[in-house]
Structure formats: C-alpha cells, structure tokens
BAMARTI-735995 format. One line per 8 residues: their letters; for each residue y, z negated, x of N, C-alpha, C, O, CB. Coordinates in steps of 0.001 Angstrom, whole numbers. Glycine has a CB too. Layout:
BEGIN
A = Y Z X Y Z X Y Z X Y Z X Y Z X; ...
***
This chain:
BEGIN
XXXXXXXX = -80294 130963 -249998 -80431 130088 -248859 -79190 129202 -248809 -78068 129626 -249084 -80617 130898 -247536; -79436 128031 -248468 -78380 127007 -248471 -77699 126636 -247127 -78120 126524 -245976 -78951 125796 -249021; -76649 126510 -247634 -75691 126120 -246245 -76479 125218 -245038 -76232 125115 -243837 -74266 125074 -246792; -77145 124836 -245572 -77778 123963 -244392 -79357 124068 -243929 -80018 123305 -243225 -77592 122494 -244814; -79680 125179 -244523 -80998 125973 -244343 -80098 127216 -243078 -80700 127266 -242006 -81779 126817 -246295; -78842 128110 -243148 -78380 128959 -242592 -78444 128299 -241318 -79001 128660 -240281 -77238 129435 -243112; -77747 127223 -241588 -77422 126276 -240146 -78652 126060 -239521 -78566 126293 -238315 -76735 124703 -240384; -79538 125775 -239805 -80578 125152 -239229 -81617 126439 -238229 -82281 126419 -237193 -81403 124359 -240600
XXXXXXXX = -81214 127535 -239369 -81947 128586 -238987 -80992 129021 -237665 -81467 129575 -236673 -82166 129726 -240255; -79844 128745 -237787 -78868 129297 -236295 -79129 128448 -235715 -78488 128744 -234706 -77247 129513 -236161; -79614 127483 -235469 -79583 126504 -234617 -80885 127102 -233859 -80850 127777 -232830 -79591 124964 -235275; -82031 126718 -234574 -83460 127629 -234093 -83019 128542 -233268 -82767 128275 -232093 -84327 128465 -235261; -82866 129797 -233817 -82254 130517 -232987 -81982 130522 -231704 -82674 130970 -230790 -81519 130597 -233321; -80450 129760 -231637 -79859 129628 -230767 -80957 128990 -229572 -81067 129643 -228534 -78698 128929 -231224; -81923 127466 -229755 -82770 127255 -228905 -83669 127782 -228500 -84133 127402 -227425 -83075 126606 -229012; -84403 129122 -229379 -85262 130019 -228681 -84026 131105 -227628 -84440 131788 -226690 -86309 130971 -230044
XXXXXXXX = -83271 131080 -227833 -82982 131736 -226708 -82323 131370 -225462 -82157 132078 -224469 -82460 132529 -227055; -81939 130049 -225676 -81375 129427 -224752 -82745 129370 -224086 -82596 129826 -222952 -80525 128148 -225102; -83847 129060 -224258 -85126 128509 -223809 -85433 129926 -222844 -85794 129799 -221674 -86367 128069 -225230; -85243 131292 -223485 -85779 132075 -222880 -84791 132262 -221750 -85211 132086 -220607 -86170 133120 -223655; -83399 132632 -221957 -82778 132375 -220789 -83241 131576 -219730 -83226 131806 -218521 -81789 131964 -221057; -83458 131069 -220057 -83667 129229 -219084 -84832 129746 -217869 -84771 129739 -216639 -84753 127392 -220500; -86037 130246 -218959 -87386 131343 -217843 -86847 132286 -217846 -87056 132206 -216635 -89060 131805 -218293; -86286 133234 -217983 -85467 134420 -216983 -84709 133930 -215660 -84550 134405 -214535 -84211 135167 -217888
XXXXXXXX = -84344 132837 -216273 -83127 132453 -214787 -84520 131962 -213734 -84635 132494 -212630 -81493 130548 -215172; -85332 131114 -214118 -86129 130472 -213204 -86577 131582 -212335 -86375 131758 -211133 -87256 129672 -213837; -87474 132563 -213520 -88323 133572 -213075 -87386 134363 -211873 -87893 134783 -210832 -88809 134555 -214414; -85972 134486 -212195 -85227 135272 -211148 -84807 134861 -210011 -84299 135472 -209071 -84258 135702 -211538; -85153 133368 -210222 -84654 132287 -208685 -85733 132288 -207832 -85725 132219 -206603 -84326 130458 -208953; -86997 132402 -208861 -88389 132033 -207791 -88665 133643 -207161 -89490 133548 -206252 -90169 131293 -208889; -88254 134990 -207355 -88180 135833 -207203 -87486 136338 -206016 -87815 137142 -205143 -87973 136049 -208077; -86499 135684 -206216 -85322 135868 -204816 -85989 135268 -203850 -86429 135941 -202917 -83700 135091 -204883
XXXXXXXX = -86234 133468 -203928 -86594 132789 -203082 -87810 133435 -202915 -86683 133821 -202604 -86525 131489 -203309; -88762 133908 -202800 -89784 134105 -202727 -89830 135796 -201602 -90548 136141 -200663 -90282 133972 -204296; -88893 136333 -202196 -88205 137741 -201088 -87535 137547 -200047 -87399 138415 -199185 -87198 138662 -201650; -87043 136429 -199985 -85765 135549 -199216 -87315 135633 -197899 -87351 136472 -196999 -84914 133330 -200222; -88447 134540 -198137 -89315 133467 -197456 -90376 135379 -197023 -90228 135860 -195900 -90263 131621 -198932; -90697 135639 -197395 -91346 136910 -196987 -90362 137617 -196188 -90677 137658 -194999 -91823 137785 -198185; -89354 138140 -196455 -88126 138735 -195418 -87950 138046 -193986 -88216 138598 -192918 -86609 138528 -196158; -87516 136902 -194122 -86854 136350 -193423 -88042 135419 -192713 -87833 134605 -191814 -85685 135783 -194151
XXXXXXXX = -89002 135641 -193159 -90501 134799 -192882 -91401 135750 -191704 -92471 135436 -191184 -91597 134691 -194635; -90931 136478 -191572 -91935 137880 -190632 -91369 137927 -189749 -90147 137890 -189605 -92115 139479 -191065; -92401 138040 -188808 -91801 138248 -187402 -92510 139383 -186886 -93320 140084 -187492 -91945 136992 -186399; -92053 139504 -185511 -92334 140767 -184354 -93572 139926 -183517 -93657 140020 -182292 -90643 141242 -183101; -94293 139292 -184131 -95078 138319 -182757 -96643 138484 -183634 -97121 138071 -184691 -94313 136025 -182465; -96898 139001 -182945 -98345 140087 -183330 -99345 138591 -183492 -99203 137600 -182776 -99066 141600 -181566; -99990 138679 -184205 -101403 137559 -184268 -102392 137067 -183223 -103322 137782 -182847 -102371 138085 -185109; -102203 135948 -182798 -102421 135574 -181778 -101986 135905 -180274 -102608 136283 -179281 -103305 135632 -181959
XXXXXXXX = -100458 135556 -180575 -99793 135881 -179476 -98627 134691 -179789 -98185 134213 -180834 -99343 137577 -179365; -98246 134360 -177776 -97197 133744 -177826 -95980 134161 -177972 -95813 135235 -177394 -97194 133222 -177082; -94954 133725 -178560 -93434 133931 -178127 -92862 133270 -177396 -92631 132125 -177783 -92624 133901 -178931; -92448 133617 -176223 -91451 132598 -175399 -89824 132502 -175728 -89103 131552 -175423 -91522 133043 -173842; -89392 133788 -176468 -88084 134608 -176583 -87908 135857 -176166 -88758 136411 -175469 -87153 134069 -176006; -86699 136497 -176570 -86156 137803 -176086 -85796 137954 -174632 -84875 137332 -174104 -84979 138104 -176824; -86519 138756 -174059 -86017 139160 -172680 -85222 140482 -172549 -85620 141568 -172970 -87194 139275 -171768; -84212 140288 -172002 -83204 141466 -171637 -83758 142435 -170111 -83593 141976 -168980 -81489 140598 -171305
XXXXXXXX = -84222 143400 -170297 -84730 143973 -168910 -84083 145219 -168860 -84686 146199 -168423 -86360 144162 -168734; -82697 145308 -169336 -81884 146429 -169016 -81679 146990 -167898 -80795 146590 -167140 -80907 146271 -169306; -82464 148004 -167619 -82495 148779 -166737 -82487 147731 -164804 -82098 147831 -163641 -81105 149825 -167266; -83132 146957 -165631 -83812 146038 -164321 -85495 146756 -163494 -86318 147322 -164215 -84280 144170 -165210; -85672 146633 -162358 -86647 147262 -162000 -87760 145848 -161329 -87482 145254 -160287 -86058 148532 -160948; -88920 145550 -162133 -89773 144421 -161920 -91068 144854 -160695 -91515 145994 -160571 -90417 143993 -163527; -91279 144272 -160299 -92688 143815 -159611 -93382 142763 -160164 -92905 141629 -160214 -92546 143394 -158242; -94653 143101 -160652 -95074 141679 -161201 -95521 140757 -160003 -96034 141347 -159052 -96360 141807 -162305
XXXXXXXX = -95423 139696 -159940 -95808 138546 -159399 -97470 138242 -158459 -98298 138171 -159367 -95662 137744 -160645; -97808 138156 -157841 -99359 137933 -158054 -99438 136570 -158105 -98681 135887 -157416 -100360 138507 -156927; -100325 136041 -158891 -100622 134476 -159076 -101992 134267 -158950 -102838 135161 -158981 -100187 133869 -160463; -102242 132844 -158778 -103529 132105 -158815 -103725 131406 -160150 -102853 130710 -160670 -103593 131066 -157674; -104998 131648 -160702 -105097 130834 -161752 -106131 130419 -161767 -106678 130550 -160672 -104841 131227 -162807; -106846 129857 -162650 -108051 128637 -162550 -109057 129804 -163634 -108731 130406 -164657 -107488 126492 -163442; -110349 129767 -162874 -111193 130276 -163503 -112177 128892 -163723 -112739 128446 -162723 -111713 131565 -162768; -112366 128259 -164965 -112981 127153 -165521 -114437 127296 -165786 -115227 126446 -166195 -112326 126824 -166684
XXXXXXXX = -114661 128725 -165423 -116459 129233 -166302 -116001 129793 -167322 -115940 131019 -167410 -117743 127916 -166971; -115559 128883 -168369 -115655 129145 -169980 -114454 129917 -169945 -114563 130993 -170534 -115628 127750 -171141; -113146 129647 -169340 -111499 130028 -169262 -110785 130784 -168145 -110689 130196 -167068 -110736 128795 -169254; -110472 131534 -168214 -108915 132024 -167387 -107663 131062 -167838 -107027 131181 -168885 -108372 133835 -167906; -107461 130124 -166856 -105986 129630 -167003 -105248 130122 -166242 -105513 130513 -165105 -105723 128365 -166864; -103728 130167 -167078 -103017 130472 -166568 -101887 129645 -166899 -101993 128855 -167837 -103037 131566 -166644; -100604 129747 -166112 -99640 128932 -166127 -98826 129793 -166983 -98383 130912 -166723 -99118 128478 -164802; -98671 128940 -168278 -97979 129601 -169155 -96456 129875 -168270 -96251 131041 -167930 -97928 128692 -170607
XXXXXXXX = -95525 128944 -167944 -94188 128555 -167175 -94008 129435 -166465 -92904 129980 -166487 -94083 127386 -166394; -94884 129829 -165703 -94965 131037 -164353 -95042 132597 -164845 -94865 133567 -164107 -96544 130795 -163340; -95296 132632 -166025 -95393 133580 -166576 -93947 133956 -167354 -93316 135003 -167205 -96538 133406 -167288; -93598 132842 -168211 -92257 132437 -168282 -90730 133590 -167230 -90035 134580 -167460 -92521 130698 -167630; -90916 132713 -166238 -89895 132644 -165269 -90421 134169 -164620 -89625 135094 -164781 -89917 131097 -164184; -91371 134398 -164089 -91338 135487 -163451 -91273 136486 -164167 -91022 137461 -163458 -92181 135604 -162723; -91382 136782 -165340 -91076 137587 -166472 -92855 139045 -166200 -93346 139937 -166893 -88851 138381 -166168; -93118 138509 -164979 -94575 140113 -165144 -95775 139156 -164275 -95181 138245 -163699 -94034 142394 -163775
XXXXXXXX = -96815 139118 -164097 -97458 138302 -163287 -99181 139321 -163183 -99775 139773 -164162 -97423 136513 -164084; -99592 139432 -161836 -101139 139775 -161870 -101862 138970 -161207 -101372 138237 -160348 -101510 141017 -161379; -103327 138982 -161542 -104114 138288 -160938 -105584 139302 -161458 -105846 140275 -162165 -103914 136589 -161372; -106286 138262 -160525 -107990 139361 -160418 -108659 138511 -160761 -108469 137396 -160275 -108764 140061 -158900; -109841 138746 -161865 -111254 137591 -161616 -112457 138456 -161181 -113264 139297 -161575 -111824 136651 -163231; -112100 137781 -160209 -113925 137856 -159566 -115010 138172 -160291 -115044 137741 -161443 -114524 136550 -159099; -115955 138855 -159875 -117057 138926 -160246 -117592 139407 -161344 -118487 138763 -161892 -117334 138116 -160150; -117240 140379 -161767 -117108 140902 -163364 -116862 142155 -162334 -116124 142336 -161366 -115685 140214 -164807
XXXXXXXX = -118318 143293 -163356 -118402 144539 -162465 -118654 145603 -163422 -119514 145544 -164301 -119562 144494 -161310; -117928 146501 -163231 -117572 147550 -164073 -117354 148956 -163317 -116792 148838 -162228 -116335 147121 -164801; -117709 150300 -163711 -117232 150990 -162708 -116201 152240 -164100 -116823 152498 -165131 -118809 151696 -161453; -114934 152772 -163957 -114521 153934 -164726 -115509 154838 -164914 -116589 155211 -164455 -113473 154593 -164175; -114365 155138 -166147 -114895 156798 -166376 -115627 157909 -164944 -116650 158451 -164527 -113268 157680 -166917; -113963 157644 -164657 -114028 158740 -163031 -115006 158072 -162124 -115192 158435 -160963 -112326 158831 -161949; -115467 157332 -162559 -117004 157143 -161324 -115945 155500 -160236 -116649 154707 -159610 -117387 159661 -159623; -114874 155372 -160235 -114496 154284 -159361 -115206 152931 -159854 -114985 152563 -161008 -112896 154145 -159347
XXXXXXXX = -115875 152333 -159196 -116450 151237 -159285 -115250 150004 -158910 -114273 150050 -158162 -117728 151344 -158358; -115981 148527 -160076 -114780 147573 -159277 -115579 145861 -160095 -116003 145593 -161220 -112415 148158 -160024; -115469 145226 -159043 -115985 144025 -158693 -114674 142914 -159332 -114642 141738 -158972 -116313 144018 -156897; -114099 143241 -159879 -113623 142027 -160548 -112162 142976 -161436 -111677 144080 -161187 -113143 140501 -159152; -111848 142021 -162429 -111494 142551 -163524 -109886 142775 -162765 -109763 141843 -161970 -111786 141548 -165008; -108813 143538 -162736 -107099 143084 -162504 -106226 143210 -164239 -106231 144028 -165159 -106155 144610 -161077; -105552 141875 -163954 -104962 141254 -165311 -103452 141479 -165023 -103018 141480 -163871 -105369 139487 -165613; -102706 141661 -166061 -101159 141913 -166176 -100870 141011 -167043 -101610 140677 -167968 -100624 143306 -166630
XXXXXXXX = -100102 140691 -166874 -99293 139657 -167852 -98051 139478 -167837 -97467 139236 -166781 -99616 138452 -167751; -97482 139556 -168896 -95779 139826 -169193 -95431 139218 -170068 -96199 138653 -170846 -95243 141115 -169546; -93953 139192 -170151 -93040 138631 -171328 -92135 140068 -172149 -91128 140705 -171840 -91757 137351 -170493; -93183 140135 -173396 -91861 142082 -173857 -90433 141593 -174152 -90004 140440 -174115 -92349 143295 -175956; -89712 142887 -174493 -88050 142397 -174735 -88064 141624 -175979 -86972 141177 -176329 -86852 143743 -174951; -89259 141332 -176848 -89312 140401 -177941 -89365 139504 -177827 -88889 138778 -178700 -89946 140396 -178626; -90141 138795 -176367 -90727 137534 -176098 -92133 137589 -176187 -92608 136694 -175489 -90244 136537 -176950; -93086 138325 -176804 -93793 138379 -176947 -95007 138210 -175761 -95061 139305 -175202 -93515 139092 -177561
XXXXXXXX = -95730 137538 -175316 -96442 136950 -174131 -97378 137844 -174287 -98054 137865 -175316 -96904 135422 -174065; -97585 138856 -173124 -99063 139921 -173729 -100030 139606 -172383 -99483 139178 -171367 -98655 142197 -173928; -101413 139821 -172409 -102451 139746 -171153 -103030 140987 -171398 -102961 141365 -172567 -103626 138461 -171083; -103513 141627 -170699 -103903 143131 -170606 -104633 143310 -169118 -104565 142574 -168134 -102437 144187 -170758; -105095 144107 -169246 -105917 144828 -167766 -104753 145301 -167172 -103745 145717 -167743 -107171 146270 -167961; -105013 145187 -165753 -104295 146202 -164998 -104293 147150 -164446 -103943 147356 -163284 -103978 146036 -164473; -104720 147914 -165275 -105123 149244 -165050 -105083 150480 -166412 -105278 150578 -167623 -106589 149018 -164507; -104656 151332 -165123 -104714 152712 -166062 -105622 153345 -165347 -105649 153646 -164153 -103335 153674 -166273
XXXXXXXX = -106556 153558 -166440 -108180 153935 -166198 -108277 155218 -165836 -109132 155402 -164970 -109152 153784 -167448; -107483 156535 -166329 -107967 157913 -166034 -107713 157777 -164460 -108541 158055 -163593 -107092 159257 -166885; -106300 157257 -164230 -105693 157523 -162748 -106590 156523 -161704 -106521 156638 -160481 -103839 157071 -162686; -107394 155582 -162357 -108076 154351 -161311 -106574 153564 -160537 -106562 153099 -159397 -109351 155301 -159744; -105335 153581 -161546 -103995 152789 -161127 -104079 151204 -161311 -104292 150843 -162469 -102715 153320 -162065; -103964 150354 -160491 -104315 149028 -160803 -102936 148379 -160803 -103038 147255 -161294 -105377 148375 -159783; -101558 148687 -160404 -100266 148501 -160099 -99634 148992 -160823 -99994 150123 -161149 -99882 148788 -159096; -98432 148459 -161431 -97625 148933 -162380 -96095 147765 -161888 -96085 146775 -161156 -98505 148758 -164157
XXXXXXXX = -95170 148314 -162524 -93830 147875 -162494 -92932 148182 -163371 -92778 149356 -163708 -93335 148160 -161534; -92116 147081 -163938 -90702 147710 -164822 -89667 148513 -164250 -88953 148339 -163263 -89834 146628 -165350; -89741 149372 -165038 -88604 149815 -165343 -87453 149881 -166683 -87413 150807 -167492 -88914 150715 -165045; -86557 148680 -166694 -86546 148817 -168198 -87655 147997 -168794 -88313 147043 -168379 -86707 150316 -168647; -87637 148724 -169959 -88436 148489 -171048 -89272 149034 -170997 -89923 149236 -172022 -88100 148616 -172062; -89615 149474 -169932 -91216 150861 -169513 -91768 150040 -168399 -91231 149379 -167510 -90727 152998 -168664; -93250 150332 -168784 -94326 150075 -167690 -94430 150994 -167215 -94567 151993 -167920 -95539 149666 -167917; -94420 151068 -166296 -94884 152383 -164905 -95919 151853 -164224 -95829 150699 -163806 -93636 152760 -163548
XXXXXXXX = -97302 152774 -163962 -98343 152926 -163409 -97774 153323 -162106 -96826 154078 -162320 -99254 153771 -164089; -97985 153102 -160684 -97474 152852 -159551 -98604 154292 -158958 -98498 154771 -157829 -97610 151009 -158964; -99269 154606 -159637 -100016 155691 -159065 -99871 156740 -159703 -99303 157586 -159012 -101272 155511 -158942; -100086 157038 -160566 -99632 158198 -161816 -97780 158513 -161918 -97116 159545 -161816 -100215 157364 -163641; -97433 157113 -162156 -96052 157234 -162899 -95865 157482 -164313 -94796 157883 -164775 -95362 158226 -162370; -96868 157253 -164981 -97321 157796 -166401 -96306 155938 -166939 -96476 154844 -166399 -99835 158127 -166748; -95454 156239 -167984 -94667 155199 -168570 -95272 154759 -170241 -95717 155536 -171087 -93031 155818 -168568; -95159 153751 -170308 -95493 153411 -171731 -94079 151802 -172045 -93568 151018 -171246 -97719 152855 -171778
XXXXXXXX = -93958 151941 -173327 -93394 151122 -173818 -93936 149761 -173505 -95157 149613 -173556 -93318 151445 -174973; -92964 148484 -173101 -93639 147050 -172549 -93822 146623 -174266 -94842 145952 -174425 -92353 145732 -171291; -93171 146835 -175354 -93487 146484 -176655 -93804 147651 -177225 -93287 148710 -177580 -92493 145789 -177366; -95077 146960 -177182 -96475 147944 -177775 -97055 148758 -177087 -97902 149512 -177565 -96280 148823 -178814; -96679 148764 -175722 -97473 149706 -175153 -97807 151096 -175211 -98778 151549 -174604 -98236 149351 -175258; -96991 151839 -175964 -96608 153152 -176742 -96810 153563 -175400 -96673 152771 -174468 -95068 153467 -177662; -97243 155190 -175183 -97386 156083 -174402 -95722 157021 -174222 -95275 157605 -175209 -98699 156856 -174998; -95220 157037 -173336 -93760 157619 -173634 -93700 159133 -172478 -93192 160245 -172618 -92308 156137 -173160
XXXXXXXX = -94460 158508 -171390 -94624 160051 -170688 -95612 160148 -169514 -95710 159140 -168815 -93167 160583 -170045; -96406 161289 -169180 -97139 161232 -167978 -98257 161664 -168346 -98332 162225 -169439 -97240 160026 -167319; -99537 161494 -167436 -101021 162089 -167835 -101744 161141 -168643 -102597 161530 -169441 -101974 162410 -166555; -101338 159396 -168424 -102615 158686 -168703 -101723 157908 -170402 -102064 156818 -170862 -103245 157295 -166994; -100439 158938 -171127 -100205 158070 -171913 -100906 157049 -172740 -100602 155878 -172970 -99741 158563 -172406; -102341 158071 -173297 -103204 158204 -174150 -104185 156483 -173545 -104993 155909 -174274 -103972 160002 -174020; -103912 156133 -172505 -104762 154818 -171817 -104114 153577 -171461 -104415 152915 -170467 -105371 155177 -170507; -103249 153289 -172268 -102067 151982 -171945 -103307 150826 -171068 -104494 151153 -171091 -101176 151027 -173976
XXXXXXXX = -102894 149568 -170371 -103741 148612 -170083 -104199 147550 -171867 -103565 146911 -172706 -102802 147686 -168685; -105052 147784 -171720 -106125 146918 -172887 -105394 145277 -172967 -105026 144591 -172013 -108205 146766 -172111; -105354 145041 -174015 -104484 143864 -173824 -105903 142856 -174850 -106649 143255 -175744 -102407 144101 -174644; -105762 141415 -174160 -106832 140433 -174439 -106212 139492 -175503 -105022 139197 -175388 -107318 139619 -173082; -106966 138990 -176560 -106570 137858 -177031 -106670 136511 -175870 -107394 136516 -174875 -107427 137703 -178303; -105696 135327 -176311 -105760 134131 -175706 -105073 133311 -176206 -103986 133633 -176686 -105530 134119 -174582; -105472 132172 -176224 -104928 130895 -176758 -103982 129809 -176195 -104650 129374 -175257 -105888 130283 -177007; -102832 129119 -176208 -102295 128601 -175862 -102362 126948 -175715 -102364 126619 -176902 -101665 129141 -176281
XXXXXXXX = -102402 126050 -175154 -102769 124811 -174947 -101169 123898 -174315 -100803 123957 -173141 -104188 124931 -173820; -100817 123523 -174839 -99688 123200 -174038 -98693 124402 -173105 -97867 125175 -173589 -100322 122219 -173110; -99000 124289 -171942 -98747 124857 -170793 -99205 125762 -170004 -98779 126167 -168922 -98700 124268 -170282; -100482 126176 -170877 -101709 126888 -170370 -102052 128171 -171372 -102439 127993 -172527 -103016 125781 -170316; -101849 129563 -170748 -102723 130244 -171558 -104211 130554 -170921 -104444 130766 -169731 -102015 131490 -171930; -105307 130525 -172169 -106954 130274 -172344 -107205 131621 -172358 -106878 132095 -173446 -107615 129415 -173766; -107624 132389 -171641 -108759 133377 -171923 -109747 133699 -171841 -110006 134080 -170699 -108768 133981 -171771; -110861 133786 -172788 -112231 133359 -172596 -112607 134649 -171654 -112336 135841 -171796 -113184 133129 -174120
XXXXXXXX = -113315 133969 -170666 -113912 134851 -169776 -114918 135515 -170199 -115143 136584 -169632 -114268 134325 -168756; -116045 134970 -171599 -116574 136306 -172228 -115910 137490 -172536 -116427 138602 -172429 -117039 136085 -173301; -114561 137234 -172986 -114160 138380 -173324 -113626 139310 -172343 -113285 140382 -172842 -113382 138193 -174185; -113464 139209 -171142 -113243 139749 -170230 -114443 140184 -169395 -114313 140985 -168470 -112436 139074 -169730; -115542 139676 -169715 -117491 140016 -169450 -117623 141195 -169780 -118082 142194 -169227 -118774 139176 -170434; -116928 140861 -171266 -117728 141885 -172339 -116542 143333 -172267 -116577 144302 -173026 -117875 140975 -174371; -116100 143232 -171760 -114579 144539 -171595 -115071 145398 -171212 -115738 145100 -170222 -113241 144430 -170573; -115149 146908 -171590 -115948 147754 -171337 -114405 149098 -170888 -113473 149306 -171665 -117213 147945 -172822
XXXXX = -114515 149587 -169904 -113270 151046 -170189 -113623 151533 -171001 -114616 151107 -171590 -112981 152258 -169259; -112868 152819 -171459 -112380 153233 -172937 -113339 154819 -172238 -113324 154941 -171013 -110050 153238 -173473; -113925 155661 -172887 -114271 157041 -172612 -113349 157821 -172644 -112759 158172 -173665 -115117 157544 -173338; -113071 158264 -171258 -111786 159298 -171357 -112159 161060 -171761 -113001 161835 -171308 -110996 159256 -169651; -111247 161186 -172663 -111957 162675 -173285 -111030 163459 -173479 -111257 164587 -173918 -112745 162681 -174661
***
C-alpha cells in the first residue's frame, strides 16, 4: 500500500467517525432537550381544569362565600374573579331532583367551588352524601364537612379522617370563557349520588 493510499484510507476513517460523533452528539442533545420539555413541561393542573395560582391557606379557617350565578338553560355561569378573590364559593341550582342514599330528598343540586393550594380551580357538589352535609369549611388545606367533621384533602380531595372519608364532594368538569366558568347543566341533570356500601 502506498503512501498515499495509507493517507487516504486515514482520512476515510477519520470522516466516518467524525460523522458518527456528530449523530451521537445530536442524538444526545435531542435527548436532553426532549427530558428537559417533558420534566419541566408537566404540571399539577389536572385536565380540564383552571389554574389561577398557588394559594397559601396556612392554617387559615374559610367559609365559602355564597354567590349568585347565571343559570343560561344550556350553562352554570359563574364568575370566574369571585371565585378568584374569595378563595371557596357555594351556590344551588334549582330544580334538579335527586334524593340520597339515606332516603334525604333534595330539589336542587349545592355546588362548591374553590381555589386548591396549587391554584387549581375545582367545582364539586356540596355535599357529603352518607352524612346528608351540604356545608363545609377550611381548615388549612382540609375540607371539613360542617356536619360530620369528616376532613379530606382541598388537593385531591383525599379522605384524611372521619366517617364519610370514602365520599369526598363529586367534582364537575367546566370550561372557561374569558371570565366565566361554563358548566353544562346536563351534567349536573345527569349527576346521580354514589351507592353508599
């Protein structure tokens, strides 16, 4: 082999591996970036839900609010802002009839609505169904049933102590519009209590 056959062949060489380097490095950049955008890409804000921000409710003790909101036929509006600021809010719709487990009958639906220590904007029934409790309050980072006293976590609703852990309030999808959260009043038609067993 000739001096300039050796050379040529190191040269080869040398560009197949510079080349492969070249896709290792890429392959290891799009790899990172790609763990980076999934990591740092996920959040605590459950699917189809708002975030307003983190609320601090350290060992603060809440009353939710009662509000008026617009029943449209098709919608439950509500004032996103008011929900906001007062940090807990209830309201009732009419006419939607359901009776519990325990035999209590009731003529219109009661709604909770909060901001968790995530921000997380949740709508839920207001009620804990075994006890027929329609009232609840913070404590903390705990919902308290005002009749039971049975506590559950405000993020996620986790059961933490009492009789009705096992029955947190049912929480609704809804849509956001500006200033307004949408909840279709079918889906609040169609809401059935849970069989307590």
């Amino acid at each position: 082999m000739s001096r300039r056959d050796k050379r040529n062949k190191f040269v080869e060489q040398k560009k197949s591996r510079t080349g492969t380097y070249f896709l290792v490095g890429i392959l290891a950049i799009g790899v990172i970036v790609f763990g980076a955008y999934k990591l740092l890409g996920q959040s605590d804000t459950p699917a189809g839900v708002t975030n307003v921000g983190e609320v601090d409710y350290n060992s603060q003790f809440i009353d939710p609010v009662q509000i008026d909101v617009i029943d449209s036929g098709g919608n439950i509006v509500i004032d996103l802002n008011k929900v906001k600021s007062d940090k807990a809010v209830t309201f009732d719709i009419p006419g939607i009839n359901f009776t519990l487990n325990n035999g209590t009958p009731f003529d219109y639906v009661p709604i909770i609505g909060y901001v968790s220590p995530k921000g997380n904007v949740i709508m839920a029934t207001s009620l804990c169904e075994p006890c027929s409790g329609i009232t609840f309050h913070f404590e903390g980072d705990h919902l308290v049933c005002n009749a039971c006293g049975t506590r559950w976590e405000l993020e996620g609703l986790k059961g933490i102590s009492g009789g009705c852990t096992e029955y947190p309030p049912e929480t609704f999808n809804y849509t956001v519009e500006g200033d307004k959260i949408l909840i279709k009043r079918t889906d609040l038609e169609n809401w059935q209590p849970r069989v307590i067993g």
